[in-house]
LOMARZA-263448 format. One record per residue (C-alpha): x, z, y; residue number from 1. Coordinates in steps of 0.1 Angstrom, whole numbers, plus 5000, padded with zeros to 4 digits. Each point is the difference from the previous one (the first is absolute). Layout:
% LOMARZA-263448
X | Z | Y | NUM;
...
END
This chain:
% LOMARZA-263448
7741 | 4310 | 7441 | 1;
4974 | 5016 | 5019 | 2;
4965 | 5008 | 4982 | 3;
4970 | 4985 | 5008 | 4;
4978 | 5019 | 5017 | 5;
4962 | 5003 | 4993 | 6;
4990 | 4980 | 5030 | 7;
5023 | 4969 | 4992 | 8;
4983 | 4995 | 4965 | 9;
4966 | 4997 | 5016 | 10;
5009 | 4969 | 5021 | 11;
5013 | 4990 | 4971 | 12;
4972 | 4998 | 4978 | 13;
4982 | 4984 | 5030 | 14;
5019 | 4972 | 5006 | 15;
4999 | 4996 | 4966 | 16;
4963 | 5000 | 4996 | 17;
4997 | 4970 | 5034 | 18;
5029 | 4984 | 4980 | 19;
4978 | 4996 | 4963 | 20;
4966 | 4990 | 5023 | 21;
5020 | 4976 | 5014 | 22;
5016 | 4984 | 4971 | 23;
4967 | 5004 | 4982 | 24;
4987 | 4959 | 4991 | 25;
4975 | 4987 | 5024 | 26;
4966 | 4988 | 4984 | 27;
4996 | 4964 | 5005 | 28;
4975 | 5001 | 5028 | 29;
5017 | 5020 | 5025 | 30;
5032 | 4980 | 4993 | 31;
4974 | 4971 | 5009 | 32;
4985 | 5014 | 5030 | 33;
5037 | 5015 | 5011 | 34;
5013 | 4962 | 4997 | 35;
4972 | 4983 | 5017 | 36;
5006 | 5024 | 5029 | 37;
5035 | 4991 | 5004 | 38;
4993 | 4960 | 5001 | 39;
4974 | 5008 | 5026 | 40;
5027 | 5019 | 5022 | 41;
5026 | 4974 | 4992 | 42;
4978 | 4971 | 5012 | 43;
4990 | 5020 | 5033 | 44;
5033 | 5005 | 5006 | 45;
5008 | 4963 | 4997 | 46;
4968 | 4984 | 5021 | 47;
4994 | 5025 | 5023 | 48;
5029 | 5021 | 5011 | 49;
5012 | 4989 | 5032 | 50;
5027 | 4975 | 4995 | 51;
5035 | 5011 | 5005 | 52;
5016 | 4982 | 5032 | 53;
5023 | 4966 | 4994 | 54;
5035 | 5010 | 4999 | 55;
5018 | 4986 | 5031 | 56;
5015 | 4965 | 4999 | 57;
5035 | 4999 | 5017 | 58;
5001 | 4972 | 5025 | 59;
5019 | 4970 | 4993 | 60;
5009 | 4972 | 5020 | 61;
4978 | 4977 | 4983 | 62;
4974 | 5018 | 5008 | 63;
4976 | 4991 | 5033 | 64;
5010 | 5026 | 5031 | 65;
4976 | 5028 | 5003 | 66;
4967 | 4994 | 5024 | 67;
5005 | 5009 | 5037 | 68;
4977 | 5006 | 5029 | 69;
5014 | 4976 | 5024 | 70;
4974 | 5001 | 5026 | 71;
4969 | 5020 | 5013 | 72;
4964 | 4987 | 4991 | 73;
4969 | 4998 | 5019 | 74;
4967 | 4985 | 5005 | 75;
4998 | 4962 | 5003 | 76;
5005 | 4993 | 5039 | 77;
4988 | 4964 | 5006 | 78;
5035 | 4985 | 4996 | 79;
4998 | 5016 | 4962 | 80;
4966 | 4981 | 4995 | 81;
5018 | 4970 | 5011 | 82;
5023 | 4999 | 4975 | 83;
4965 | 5006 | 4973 | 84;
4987 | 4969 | 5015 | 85;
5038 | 4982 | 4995 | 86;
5004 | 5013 | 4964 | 87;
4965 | 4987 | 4993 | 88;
5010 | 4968 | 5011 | 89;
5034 | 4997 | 4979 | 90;
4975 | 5007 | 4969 | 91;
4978 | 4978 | 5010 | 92;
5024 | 4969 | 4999 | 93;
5019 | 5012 | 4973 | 94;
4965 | 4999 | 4980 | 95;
4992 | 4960 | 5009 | 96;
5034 | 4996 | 4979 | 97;
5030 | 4974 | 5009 | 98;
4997 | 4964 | 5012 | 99;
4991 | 4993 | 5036 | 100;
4995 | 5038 | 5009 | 101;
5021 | 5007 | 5027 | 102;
4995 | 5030 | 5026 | 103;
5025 | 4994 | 5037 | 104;
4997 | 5024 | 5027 | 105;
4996 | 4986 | 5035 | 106;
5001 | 5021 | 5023 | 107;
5003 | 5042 | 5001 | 108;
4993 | 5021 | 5034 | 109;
4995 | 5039 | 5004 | 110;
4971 | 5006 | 5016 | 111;
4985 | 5035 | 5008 | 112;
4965 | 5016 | 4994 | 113;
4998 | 5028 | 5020 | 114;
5034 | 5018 | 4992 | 115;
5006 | 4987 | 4969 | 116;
5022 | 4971 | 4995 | 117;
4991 | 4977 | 4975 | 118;
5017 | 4960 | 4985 | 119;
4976 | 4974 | 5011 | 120;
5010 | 4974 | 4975 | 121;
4990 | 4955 | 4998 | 122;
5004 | 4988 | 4967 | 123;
4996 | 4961 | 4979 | 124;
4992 | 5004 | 4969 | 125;
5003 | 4971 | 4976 | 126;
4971 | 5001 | 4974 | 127;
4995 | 4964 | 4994 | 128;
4961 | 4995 | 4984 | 129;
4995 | 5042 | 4999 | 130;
4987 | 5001 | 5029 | 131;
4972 | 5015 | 4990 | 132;
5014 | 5023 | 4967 | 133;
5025 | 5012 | 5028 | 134;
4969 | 5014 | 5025 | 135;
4983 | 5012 | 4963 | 136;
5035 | 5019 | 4991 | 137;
5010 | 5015 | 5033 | 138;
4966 | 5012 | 5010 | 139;
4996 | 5018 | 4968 | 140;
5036 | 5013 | 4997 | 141;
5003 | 5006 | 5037 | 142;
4966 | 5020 | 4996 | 143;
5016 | 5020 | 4973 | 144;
5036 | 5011 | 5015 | 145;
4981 | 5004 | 5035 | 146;
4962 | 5003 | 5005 | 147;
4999 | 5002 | 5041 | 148;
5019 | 4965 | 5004 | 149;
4976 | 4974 | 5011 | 150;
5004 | 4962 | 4988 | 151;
4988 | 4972 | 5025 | 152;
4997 | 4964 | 4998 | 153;
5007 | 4976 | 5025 | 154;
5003 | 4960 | 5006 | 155;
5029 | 4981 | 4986 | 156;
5005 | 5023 | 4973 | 157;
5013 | 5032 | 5019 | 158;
4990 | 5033 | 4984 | 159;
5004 | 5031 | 5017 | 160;
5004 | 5037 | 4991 | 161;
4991 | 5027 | 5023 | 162;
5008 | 5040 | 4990 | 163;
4976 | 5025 | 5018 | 164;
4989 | 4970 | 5024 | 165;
5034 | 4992 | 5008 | 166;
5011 | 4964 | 4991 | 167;
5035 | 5004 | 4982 | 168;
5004 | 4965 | 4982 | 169;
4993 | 4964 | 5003 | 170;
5003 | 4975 | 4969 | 171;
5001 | 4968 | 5003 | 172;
4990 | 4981 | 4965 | 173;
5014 | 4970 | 4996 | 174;
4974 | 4971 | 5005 | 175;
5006 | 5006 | 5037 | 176;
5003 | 4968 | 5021 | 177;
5013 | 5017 | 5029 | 178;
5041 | 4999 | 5008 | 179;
5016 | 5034 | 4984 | 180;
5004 | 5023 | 5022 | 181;
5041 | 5002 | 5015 | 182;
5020 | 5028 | 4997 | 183;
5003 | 5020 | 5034 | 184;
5033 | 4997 | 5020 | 185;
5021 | 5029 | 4995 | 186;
5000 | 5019 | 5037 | 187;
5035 | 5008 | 5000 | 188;
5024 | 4973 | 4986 | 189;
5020 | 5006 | 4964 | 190;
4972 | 5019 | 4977 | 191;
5015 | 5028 | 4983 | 192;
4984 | 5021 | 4977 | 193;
5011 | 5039 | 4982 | 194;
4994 | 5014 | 4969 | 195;
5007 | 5038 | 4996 | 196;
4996 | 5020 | 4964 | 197;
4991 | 5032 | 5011 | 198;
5005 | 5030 | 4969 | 199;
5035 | 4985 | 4989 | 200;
5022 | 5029 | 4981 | 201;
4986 | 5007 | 4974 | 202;
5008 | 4972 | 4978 | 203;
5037 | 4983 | 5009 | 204;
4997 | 4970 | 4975 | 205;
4969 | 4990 | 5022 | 206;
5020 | 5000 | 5025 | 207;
5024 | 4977 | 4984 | 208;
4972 | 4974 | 4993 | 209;
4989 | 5000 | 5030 | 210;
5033 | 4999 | 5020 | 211;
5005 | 4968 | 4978 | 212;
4973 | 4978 | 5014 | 213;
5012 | 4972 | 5022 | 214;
4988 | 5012 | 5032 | 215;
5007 | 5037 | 5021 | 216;
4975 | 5026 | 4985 | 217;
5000 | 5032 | 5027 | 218;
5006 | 5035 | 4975 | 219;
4980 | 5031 | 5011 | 220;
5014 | 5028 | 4980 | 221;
4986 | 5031 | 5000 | 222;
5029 | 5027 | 5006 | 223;
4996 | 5030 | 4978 | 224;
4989 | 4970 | 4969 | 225;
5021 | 5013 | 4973 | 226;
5016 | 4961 | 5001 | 227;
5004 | 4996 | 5034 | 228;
5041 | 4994 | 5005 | 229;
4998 | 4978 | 4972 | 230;
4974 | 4984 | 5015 | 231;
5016 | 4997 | 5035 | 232;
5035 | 4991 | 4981 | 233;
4983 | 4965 | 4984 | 234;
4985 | 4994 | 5035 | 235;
5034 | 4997 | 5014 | 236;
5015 | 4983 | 4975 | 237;
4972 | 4972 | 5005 | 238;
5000 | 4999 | 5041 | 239;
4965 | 5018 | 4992 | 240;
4986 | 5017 | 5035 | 241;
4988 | 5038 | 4992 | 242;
4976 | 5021 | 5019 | 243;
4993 | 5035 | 4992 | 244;
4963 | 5004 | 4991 | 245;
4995 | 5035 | 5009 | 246;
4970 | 5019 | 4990 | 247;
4974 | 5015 | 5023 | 248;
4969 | 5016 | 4995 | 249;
4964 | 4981 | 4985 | 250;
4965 | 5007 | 5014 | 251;
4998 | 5011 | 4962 | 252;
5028 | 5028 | 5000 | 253;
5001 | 5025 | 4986 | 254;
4982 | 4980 | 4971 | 255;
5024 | 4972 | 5002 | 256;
5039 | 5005 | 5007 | 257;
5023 | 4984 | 5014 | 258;
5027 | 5009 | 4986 | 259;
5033 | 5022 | 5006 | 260;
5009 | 5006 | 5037 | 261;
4970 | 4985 | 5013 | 262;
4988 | 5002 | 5040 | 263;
4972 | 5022 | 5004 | 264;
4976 | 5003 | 5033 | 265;
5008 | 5038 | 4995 | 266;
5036 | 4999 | 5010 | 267;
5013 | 5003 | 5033 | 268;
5020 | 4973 | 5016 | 269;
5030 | 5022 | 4990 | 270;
4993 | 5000 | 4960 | 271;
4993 | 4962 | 5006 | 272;
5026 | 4992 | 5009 | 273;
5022 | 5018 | 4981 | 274;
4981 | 4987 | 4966 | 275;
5000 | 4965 | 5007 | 276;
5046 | 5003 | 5009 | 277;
4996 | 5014 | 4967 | 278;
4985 | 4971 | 4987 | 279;
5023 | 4974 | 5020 | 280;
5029 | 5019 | 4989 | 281;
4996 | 4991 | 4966 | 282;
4996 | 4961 | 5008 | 283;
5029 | 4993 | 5022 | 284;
4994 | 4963 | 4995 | 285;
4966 | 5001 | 5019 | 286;
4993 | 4980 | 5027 | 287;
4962 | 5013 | 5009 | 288;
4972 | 5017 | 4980 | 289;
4967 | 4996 | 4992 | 290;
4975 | 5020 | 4991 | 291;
4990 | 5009 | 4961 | 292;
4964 | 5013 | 4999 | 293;
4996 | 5019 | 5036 | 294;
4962 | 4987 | 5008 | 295;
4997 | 5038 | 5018 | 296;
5037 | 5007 | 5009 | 297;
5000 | 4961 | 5018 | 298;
4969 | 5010 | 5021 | 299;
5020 | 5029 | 5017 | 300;
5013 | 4990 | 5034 | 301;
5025 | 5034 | 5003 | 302;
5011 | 4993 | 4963 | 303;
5007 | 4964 | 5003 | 304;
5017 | 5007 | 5035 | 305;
5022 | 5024 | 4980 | 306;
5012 | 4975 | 4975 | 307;
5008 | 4977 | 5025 | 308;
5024 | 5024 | 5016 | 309;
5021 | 4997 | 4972 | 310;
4992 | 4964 | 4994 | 311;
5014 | 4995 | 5037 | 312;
5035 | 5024 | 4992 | 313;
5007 | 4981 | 4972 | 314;
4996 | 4963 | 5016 | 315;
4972 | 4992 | 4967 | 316;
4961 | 4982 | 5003 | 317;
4966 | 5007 | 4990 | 318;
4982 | 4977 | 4975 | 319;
4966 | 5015 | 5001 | 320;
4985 | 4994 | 4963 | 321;
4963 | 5005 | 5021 | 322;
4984 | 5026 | 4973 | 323;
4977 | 5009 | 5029 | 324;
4984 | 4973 | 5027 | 325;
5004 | 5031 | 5022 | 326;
5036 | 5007 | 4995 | 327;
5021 | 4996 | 5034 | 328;
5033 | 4996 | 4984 | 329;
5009 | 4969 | 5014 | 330;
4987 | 5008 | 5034 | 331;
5022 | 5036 | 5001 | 332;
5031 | 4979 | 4993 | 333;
4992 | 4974 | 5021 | 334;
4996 | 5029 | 5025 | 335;
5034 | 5015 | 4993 | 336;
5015 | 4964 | 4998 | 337;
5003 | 4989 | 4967 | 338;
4996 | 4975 | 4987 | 339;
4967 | 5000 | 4977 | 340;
4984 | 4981 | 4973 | 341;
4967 | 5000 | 4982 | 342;
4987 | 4988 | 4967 | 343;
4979 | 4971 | 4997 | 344;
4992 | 4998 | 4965 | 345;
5001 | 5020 | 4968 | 346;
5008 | 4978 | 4970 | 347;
4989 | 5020 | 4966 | 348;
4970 | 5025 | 5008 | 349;
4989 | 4981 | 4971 | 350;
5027 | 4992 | 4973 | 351;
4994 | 4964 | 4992 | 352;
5025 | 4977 | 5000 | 353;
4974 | 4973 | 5017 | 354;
4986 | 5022 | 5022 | 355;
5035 | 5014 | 5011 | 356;
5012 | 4959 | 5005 | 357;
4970 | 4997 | 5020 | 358;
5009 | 5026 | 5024 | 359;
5032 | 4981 | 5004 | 360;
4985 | 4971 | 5010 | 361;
4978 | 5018 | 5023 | 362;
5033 | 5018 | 5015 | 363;
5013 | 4963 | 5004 | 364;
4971 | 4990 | 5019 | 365;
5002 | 5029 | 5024 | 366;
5038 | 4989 | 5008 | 367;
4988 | 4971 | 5005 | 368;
4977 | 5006 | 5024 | 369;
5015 | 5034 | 5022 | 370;
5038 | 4988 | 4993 | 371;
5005 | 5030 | 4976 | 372;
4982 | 5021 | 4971 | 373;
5013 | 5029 | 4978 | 374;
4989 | 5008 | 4969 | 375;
5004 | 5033 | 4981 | 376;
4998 | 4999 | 4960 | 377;
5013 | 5029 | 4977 | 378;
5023 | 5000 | 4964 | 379;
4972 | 4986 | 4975 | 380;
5008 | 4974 | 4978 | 381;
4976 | 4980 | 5008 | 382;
5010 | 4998 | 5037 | 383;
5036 | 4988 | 4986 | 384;
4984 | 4975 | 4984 | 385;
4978 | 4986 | 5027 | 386;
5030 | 4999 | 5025 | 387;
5020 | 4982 | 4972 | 388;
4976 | 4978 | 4999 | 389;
4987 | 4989 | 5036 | 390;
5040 | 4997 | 5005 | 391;
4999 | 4965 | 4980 | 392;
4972 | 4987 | 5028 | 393;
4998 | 5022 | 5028 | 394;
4999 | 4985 | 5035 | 395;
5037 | 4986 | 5011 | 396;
4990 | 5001 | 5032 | 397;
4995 | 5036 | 5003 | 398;
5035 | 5022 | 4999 | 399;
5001 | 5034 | 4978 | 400;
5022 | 5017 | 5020 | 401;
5004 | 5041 | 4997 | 402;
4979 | 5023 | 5026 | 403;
5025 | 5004 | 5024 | 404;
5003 | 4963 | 5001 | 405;
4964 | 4995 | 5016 | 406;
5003 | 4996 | 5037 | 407;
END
């Protein structure tokens, strides 16, 4: 064994010393102050420390499908303000209660206000002796939801409501001695009437509900959704139609997006049209498109010209979702002789199963009046529900018939 050398047994006799002031008994006070100052520490730690992130929760299927951006937003256009004045309305009749309250629509028209089209919409409402408690309600709840509509009173119990100066609704209260208004004639013999759910594949056992309701729903599946030949599979099955809803550029990009493979105004007509056969190839079943998002991409004559290029080689239609009042979809396949489609109504900007029932009705009315309507809806639950439900007392005289039944 090797002797220790001088140097060794001085660090020896060091560590030795730190080791005997360590072990050395603490006097009571510092042992105090020392624990004190550890509680304080441990109690910061535990208020104030920045809390560590939830662990991730696997998904299940019992769990609700995560939250996607189906369409673009913008500000209220006068249609949008329309439907205020509508939802206003709904609560106001719900808040008189049950008995003889009773709302019927009469009577829907588009009209136009400068190049905005907007639902001109004649209404009865059954209120029995609220009469008055109705005007009280719906002024002060219409007031609330949209402060530049305008309530008017005239003879026989009609009430107006104008928007910006623009009349947009007549009520009739019941107390009026006058004959109810008739419906309109239907211009072209047979009614029929469309619904398309835009934003299908992403959920397939949506798809199942809704290809179980008792009349043809039209499926627009998205082609690069992550569900999408299911989707199209259970459309089949059920005689469903599909259209490819192919996205296209927003006013709003590159804030909002519109998803994978998406028609930009940057493209040439080359890129175009190679993106959009990309699209189509991966929906075989399609028998048209329409347009998800696209308020920008739908204003572009050269793009929309484009699409319909391949539209025309593949023998497929334009449904234009009209994102834009200045889109010129339908007129470029019109042009390149197509046949062409645009949408009358939106069912669920606002997801309420009244309000979405009401927009059936108002759909109704329009096929009524012009001979045909489409609607456009997406995958919510509550839109499921409000179909399933207008089905038990919708109009018989008015066939549902897929898109590329309308004539």
């Amino acid at each position: 064994m090797d002797e220790p050398t001088p140097e060794l047994d001085e660090q020896e006799r060091a560590r030795a010393g730190i080791l005997s002031r360590l072990t050395r008994p603490i006097p009571f006070a510092l042992a105090a102050v020392s624990t004190a100052a550890l509680l304080s520490l441990l109690l910061w730690l535990f208020f104030f420390r920045s809390p560590e992130p939830e662990p991730a929760v696997a998904p299940s299927e019992d769990r609700h499908p995560p939250v996607v951006l189906y369409e673009e937003t913008a500000a209220w256009d006068l249609e949008d303000k329309v439907k205020q004045a509508d939802l206003a309305l709904l609560e106001t009749m719900r808040s008189l209660g049950g008995g003889n309250v009773s709302m019927r629509l009469l009577d829907a028209q588009v009209r136009h206000h400068g190049e905005e089209d907007y639902h001109f919409q004649s209404l009865r409402l059954g209120v029995g002796r609220k009469d008055a408690e109705f005007l009280d309600s719906f002024r002060s709840i219409l007031a609330a939801r949209l402060p530049e509509a305008q309530l008017g009173e005239g003879s026989a119990g009609l009430v107006t409501v104008s928007i910006d100066g623009v009349l947009t609704h007549e009520l009739h209260v019941d107390g009026v001695k006058e004959k109810e208004k008739e419906l309109p004639p239907p211009s072209v013999p047979g009614p029929k009437l469309t619904i398309v759910i835009d934003d299908m594949g992403e959920h397939a056992e949506f798809a199942r509900a809704l290809a179980r309701l008792s009349f043809p729903v039209t499926f627009s599946i998205w082609p690069n959704a992550g569900q999408s030949r299911e989707t199209a599979a259970v459309a089949r099955k059920a005689g469903r139609e599909v259209l490819a809803h192919v996205p296209m550029q927003p006013k709003g990009w590159p804030g909002i997006n519109p998803g994978p493979q998406a028609l930009y105004v940057s493209m040439d007509a080359d890129e175009i049209r190679q993106t959009l056969r990309r699209n189509l190839d991966r929906l075989p079943e399609a028998v048209g498109i329409n347009n998800h998002m696209g308020s920008r991409f739908t204003e572009s004559a050269p793009g929309m010209g484009a699409v319909m290029d391949v539209l025309a080689e593949r023998g497929l239609f334009y449904l234009d979702s009209v994102t834009s009042p200045r889109s010129v979809g339908a007129a470029e396949a019109r042009q390149a002789g197509l046949r062409a489609f645009k949408r009358d109504v939106f069912l669920d900007n606002e997801r309420n199963v009244q309000a979405i029932i009401h927009q059936l009705r108002l759909t109704e009315s329009l096929a009524r009046r012009n001979g045909r309507a489409i609607a456009i809806g997406h995958p919510h639950p509550e839109t499921l529900e409000a179909l399933a439900q207008w089905a038990k007392d919708r109009d018989g005289r008015i066939a549902v018939v897929p898109l590329s039944g309308l004539r």
